[in-house]
C-alpha positions as CSV (number, residue, x, y, z in Angstrom):
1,X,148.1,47.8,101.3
2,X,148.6,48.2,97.5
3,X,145.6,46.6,95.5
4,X,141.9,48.1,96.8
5,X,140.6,47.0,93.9
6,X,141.3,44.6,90.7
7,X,138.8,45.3,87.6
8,X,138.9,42.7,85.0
9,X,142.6,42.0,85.6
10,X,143.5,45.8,86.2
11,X,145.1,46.2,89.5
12,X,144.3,49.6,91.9
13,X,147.3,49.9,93.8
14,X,147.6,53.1,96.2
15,X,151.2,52.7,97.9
16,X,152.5,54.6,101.0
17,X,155.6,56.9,100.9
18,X,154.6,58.0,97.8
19,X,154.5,61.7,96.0
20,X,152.0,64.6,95.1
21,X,149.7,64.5,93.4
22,X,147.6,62.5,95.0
23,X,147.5,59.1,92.8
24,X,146.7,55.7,92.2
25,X,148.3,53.1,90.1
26,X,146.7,50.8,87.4
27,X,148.2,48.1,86.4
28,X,147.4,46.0,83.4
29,X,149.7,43.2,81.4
30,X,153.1,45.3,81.2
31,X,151.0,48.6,80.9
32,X,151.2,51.2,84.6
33,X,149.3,54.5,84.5
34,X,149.5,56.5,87.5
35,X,146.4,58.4,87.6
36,X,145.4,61.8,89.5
37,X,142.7,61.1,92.0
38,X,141.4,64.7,91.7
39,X,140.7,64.6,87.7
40,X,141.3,61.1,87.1
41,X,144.4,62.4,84.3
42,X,147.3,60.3,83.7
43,X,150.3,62.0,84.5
44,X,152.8,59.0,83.9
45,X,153.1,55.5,82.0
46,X,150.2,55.0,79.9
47,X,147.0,52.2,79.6
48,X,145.1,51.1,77.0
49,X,142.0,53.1,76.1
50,X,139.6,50.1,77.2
51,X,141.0,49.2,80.1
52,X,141.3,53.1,81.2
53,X,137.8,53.4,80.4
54,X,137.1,51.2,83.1
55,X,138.7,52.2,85.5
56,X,137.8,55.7,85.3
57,X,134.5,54.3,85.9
58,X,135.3,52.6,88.7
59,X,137.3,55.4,90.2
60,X,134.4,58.1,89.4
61,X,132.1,56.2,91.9
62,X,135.2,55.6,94.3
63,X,137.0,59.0,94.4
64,X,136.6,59.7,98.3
65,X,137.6,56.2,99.1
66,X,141.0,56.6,97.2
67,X,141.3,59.8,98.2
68,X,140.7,58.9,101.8
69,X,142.9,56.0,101.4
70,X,145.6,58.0,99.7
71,X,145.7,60.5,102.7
72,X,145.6,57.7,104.9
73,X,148.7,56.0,103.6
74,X,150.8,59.3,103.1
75,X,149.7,61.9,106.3
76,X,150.5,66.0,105.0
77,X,150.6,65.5,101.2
């Protein structure tokens, strides 16, 4: 998979073989936040504040379906 989702240019990848905490990727111009799926907090790279506002909006409507997609593509984390 990567991209579920692309938000006014800003990509939401979720890859496989990948790391706790669960996590998605945004991806925007040369910008790459990887976000925490539980509380939505960046824990690495960084965004822009208006393109992160939208897609915590997104991903506040959407948690379940990237969590269950997260789980999906990485079984026991």
């Amino acid at each position: 998979m990567p991209t579920l989702k692309i938000i006014d240019s800003i990509k939401i990848d979720i890859y496989s073989r990948e790391h706790p905490p669960p996590h998605f990727h945004a991806i925007y111009a040369d910008y790459e936040a990887l976000i925490t799926i539980p509380n939505f907090d960046i824990y690495a790279g960084k965004l822009p504040k208006t393109q992160f506002n939208k897609v915590i909006n997104w991903a506040t409507d959407h948690k379940k379906m990237l969590m269950d997609n997260f789980k999906r593509l990485n079984p026991g984390i």
